[in-house]
Rosetta silent file (secondary structure, phi, psi, omega in degrees, C-alpha in Angstrom):
SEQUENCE: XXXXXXXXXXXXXXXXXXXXXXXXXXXXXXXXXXXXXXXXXXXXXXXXXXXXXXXXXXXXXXXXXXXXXXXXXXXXXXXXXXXXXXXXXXXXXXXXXXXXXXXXXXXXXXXXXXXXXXXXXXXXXXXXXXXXXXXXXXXXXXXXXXXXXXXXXXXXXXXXXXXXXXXXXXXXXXXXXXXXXXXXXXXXXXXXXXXXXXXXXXXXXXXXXXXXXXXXX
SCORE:     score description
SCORE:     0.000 S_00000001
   1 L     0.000  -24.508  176.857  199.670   40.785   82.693 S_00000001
   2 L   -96.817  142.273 -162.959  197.303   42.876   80.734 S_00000001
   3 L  -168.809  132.583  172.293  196.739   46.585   80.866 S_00000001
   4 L  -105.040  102.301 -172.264  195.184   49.304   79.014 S_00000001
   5 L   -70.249  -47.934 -179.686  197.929   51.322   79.294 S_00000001
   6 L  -114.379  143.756 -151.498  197.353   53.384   76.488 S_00000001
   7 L  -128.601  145.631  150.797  193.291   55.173   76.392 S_00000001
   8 L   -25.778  -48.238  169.866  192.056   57.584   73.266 S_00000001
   9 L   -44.074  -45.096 -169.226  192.097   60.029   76.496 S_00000001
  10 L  -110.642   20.491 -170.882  195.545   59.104   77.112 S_00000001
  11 H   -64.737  -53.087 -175.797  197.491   58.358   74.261 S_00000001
  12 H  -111.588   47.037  177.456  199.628   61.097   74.175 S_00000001
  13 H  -103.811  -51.087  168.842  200.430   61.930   77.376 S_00000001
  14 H   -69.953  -34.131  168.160  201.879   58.578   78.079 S_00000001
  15 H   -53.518  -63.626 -178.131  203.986   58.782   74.516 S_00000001
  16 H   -30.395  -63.434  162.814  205.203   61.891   75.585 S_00000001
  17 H   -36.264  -47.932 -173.172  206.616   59.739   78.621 S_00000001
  18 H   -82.203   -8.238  177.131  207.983   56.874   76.764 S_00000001
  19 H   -62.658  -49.728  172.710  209.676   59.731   74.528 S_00000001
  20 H   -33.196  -67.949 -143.311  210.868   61.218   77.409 S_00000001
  21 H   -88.693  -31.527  169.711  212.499   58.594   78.936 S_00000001
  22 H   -61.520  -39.470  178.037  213.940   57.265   75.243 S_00000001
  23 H   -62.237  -17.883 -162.913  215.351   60.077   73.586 S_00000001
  24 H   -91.694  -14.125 -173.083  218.164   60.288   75.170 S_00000001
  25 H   -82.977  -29.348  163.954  219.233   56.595   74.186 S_00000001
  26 H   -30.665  -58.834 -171.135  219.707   57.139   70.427 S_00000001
  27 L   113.073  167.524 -164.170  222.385   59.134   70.041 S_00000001
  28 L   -93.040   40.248 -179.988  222.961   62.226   67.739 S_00000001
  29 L   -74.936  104.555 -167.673  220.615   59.527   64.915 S_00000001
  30 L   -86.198  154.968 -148.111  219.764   62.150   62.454 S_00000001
  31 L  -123.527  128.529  168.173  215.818   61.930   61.184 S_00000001
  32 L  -158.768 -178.085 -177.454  214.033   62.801   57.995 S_00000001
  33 L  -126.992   88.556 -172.509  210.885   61.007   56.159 S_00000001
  34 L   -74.418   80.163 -159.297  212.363   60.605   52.792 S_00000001
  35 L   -59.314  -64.459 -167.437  208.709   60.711   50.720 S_00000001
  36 L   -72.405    5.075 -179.146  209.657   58.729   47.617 S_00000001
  37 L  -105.934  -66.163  167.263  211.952   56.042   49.754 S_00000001
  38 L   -27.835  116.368  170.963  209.169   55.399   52.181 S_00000001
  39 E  -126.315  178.323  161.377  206.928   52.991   52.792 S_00000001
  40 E  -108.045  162.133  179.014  204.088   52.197   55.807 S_00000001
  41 E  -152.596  104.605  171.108  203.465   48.594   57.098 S_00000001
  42 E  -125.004  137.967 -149.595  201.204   48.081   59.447 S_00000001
  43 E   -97.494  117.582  157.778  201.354   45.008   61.406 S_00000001
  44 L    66.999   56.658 -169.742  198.703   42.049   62.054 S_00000001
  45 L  -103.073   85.356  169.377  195.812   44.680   63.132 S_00000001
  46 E  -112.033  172.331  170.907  193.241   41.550   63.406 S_00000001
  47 L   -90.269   -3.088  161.584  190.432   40.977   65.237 S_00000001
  48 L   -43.301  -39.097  176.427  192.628   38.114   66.926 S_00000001
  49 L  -123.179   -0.310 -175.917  193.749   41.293   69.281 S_00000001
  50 L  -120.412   -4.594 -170.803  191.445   44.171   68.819 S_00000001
  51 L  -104.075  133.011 -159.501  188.052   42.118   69.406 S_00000001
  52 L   -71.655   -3.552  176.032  187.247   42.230   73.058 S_00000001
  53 L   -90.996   -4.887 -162.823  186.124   38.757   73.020 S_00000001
  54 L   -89.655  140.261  179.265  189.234   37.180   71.065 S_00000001
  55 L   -83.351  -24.477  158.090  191.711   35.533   74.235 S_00000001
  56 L   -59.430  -27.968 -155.457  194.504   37.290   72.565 S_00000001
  57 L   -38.391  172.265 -106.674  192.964   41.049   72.839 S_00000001
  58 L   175.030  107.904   90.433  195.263   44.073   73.175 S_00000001
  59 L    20.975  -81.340 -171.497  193.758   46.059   75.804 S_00000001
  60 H   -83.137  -35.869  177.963  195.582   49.191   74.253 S_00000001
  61 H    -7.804  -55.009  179.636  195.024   48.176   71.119 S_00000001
  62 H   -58.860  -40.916 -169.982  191.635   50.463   70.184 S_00000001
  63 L   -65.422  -31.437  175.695  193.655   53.314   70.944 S_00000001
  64 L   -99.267   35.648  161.374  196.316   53.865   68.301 S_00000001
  65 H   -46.319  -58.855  -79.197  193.447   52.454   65.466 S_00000001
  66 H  -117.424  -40.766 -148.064  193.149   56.418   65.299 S_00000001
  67 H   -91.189  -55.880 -170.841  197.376   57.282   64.703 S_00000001
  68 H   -49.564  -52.314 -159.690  197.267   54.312   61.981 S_00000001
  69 H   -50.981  -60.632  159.979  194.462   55.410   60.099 S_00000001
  70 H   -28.481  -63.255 -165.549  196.122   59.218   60.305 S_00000001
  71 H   -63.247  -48.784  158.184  199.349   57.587   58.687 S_00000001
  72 H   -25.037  -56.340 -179.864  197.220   55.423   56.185 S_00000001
  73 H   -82.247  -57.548 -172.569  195.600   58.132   54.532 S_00000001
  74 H   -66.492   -1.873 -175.265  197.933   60.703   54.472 S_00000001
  75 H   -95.586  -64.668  178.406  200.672   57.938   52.952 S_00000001
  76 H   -53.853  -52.110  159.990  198.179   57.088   50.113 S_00000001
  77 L   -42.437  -37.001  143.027  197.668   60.507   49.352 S_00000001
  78 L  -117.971   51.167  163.886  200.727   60.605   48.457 S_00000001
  79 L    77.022   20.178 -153.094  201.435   58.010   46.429 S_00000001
  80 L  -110.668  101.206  176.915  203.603   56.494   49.457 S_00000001
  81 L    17.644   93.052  129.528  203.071   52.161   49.830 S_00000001
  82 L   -64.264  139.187  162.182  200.746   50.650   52.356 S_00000001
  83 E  -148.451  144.735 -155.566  200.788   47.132   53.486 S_00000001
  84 E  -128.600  114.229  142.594  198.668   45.635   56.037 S_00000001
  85 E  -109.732  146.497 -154.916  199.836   42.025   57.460 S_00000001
  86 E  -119.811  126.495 -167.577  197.820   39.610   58.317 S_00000001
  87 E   -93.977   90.704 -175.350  199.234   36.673   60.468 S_00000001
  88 L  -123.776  153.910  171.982  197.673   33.010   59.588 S_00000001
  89 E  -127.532  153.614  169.148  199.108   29.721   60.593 S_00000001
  90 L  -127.397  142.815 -152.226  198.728   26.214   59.741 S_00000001
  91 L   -89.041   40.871  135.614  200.220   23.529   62.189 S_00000001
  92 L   -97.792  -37.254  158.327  202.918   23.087   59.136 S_00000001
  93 L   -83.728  -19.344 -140.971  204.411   26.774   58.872 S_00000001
  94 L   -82.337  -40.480 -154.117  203.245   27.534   62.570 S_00000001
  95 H    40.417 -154.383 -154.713  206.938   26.096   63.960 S_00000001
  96 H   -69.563    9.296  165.130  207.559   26.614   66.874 S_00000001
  97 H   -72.733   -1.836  175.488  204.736   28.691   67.701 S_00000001
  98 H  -108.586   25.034  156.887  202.640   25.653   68.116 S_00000001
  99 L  -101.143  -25.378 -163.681  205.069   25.000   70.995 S_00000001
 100 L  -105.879   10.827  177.990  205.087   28.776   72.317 S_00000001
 101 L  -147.430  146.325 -171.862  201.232   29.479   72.142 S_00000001
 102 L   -84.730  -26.082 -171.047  198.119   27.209   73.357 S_00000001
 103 L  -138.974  146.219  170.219  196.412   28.600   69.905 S_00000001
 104 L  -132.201  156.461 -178.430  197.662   29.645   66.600 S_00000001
 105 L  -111.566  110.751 -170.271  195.522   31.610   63.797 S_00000001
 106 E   -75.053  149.598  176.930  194.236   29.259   61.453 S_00000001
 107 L   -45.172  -31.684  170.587  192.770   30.716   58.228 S_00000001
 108 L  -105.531   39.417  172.930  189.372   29.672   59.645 S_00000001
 109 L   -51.089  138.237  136.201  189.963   31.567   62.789 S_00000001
 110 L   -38.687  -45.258 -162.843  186.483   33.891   64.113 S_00000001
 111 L  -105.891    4.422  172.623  189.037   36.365   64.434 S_00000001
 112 L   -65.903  -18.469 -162.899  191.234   36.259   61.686 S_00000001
 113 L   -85.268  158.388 -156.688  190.088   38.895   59.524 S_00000001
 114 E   -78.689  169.111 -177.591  192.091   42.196   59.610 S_00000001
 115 L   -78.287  119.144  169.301  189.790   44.771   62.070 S_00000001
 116 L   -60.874   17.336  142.507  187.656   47.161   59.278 S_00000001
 117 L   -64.766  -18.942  169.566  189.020   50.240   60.399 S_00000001
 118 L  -113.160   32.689 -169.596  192.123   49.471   58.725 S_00000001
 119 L  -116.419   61.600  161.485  190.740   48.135   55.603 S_00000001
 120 L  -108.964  162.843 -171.459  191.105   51.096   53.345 S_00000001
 121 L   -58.875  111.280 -159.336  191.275   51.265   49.750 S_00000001
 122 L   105.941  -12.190 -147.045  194.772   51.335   48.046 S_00000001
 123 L  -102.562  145.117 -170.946  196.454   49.772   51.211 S_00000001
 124 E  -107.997  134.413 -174.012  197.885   45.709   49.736 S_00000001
 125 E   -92.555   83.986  179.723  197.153   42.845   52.038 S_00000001
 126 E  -104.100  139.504  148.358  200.027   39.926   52.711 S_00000001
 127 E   -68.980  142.234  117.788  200.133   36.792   55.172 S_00000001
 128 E  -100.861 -174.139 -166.743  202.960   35.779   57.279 S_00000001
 129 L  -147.490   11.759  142.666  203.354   33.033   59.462 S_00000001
 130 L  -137.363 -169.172 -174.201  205.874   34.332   62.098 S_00000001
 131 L   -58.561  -13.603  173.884  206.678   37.050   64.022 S_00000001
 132 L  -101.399  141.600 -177.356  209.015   38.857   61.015 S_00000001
 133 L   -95.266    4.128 -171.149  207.050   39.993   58.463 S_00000001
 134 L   -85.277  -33.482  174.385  209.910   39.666   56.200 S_00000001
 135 L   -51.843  142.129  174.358  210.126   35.892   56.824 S_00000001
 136 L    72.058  -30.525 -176.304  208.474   33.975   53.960 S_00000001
 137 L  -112.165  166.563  166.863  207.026   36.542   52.136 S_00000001
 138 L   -89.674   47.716 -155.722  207.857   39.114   49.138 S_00000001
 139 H   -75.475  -69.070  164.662  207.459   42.087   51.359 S_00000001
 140 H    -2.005  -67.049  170.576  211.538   42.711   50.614 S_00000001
 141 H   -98.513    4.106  121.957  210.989   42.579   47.185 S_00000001
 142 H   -35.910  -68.874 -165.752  207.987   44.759   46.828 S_00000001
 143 H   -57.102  -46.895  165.255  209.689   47.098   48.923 S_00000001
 144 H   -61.923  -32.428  176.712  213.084   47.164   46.409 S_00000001
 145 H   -89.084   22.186 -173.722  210.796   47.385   43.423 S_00000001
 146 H  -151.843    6.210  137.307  208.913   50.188   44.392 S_00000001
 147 L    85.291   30.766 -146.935  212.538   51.953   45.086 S_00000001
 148 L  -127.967  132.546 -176.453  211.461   52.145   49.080 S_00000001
 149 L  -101.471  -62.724  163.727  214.003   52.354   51.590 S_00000001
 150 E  -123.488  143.175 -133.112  212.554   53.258   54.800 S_00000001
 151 E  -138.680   77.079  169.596  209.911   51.587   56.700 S_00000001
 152 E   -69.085  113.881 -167.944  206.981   53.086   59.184 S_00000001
 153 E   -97.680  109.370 -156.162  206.744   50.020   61.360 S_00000001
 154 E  -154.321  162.018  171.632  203.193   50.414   63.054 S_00000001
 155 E   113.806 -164.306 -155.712  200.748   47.762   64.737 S_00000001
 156 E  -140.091  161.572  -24.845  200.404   45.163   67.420 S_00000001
 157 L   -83.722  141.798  171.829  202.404   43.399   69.256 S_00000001
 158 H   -53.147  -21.574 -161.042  204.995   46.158   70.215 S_00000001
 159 H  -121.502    4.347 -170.618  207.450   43.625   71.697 S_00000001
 160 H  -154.696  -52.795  166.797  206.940   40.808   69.369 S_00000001
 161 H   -76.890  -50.242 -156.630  205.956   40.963   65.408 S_00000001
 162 H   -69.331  -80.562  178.830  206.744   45.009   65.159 S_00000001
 163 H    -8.100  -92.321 -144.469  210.043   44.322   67.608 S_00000001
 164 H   -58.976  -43.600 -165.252  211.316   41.348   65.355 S_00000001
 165 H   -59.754   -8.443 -159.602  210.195   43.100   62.034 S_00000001
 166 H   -77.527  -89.329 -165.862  211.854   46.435   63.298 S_00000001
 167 H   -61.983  -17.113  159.629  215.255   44.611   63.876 S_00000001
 168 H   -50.849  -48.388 -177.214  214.726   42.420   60.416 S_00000001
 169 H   -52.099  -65.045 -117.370  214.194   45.864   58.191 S_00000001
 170 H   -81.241  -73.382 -156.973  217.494   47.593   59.916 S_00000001
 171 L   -65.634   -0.562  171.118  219.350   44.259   58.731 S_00000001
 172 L   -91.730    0.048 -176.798  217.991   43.888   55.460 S_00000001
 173 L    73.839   20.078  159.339  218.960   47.873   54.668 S_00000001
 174 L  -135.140  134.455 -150.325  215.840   49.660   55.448 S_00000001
 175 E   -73.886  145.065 -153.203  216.101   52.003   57.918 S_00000001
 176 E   -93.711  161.939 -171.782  213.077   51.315   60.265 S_00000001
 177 E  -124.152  121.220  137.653  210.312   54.291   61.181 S_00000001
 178 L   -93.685   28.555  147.485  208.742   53.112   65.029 S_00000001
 179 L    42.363   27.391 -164.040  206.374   55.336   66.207 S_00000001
 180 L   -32.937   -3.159  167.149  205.652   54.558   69.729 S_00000001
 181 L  -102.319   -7.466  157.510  202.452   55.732   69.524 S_00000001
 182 L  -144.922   69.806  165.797  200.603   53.360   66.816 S_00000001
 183 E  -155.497  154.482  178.733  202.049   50.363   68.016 S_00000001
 184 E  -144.600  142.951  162.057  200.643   48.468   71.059 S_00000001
 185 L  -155.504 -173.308 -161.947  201.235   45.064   73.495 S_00000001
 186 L   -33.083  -49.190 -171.114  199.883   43.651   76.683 S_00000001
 187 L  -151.021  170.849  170.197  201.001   46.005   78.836 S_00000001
 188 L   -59.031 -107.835 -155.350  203.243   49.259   79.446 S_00000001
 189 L   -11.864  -64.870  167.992  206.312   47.282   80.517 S_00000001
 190 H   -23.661  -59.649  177.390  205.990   45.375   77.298 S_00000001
 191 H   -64.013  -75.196 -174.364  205.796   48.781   75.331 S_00000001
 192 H   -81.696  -14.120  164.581  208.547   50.260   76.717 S_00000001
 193 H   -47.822  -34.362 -159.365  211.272   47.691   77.360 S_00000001
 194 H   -77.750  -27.778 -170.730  210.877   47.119   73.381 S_00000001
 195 H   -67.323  -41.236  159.016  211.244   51.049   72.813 S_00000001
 196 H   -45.616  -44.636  167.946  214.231   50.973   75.236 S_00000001
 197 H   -79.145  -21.764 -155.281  216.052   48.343   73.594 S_00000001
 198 H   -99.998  -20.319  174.222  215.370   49.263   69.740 S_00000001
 199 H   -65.179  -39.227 -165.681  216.174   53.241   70.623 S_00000001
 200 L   -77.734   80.962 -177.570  219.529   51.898   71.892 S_00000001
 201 L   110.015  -30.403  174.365  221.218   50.834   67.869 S_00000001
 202 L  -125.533  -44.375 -160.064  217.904   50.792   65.342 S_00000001
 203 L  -145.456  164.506  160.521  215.592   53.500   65.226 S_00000001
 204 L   -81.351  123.460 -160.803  214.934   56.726   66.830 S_00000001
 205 L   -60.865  139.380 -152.961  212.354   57.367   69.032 S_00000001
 206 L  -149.470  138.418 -137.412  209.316   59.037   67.285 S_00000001
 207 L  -128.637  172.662  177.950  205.591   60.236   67.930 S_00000001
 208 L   -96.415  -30.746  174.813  203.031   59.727   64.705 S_00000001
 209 L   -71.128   -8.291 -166.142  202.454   63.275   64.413 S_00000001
 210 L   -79.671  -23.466 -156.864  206.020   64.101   64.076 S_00000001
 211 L   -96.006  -37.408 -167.733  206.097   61.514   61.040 S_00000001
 212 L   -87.557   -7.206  152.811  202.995   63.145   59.614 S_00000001
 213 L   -51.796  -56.421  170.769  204.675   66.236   59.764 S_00000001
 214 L   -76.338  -31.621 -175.139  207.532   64.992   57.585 S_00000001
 215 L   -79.354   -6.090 -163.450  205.335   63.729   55.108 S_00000001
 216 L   -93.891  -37.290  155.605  203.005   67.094   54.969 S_00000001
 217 L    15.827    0.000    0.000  206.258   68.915   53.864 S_00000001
């Protein structure tokens, strides 16, 4: 089931593909990066999936480290939110995830800790405890009190925290940012089924330099 689909070599050759094959599902969905509306979020970049020894790892994972970082900096620079979540469970909050997973990540996880490439200075650090990152937490109202609108959705897994938090934003009233190119899961099917459904109704399909474009303005 696992595949490193996407390589440092190969990142954007296959984006280019899933772009390809996506754009066309959208719709006349007009695009801008609105710098004082805008925030980044990038999701549950642990070593639970980026450490090759962790039973969860992400394959593809290492590769968009590179596109996040890019987004990270260049966000902070200008004064624009980061938040980095970090995904811990306790078999009390876990629900039904201790029915849908053989393991859940306990606070005293090996692998719990966010990966230190994405541990830069200015970026704010929140737990959840399911797949929305909206569930449970005061990401919502952080995001309204800091006047923030729109949402660069970045991070692992493409089909299953990013997915749900994607379709969470859009219904909560902030129009979602996806990237297809700093977000990763198990395998290319995975990756592009979720870009295929979420082009079709939430967001527009979108490369990270295109985003870093808007913000360089």
């Amino acid at each position: 089931m696992k595949e490193k689909y996407f390589t440092t070599e190969n990142i954007h050759e296959v984006s280019e593909k899933i772009l390809d094959e996506t754009q066309p599902l959208c719709g006349k969905y007009p695009f801008s990066i609105r710098k004082n509306e805008v925030a980044l979020l990038v999701v549950d970049m642990q070593k639970y999936f980026l450490d090759r020894k962790a039973h969860a790892y992400i394959p593809s994972g290492q590769a968009i480290i590179k596109n996040i970082n890019l987004l990270q900096h260049l966000c902070l620079e200008n004064h624009i939110p980061v938040f980095l979540t970090k995904h811990i469970n306790n078999q009390t909050n876990a629900g039904l995830m201790n029915l849908r997973w053989d393991e859940i990540i306990t606070e005293d996880h090996p692998f719990v800790d966010l990966h230190e490439a994405i541990l830069i200075q200015g970026c704010k650090i929140m737990k959840k405890t399911q797949y929305d990152a909206f569930y449970g937490t005061d990401l919502e109202k952080q995001l309204k009190t800091k006047g923030v609108n729109q949402v660069i959705i970045t991070g692992v897994m493409t089909n299953l925290c990013c997915e749900t938090t994607v379709r969470s934003a859009f219904i909560r009233g902030f129009e979602p940012v996806f990237p297809l190119d700093a977000t990763a899961a198990y395998n290319y099917n995975f990756h592009l089924s979720t870009m295929i459904n979420l082009s079709y109704g939430f967001v527009k399909p979108i490369l990270t330099r295109q985003i870093l474009d808007e913000i360089s303005k």
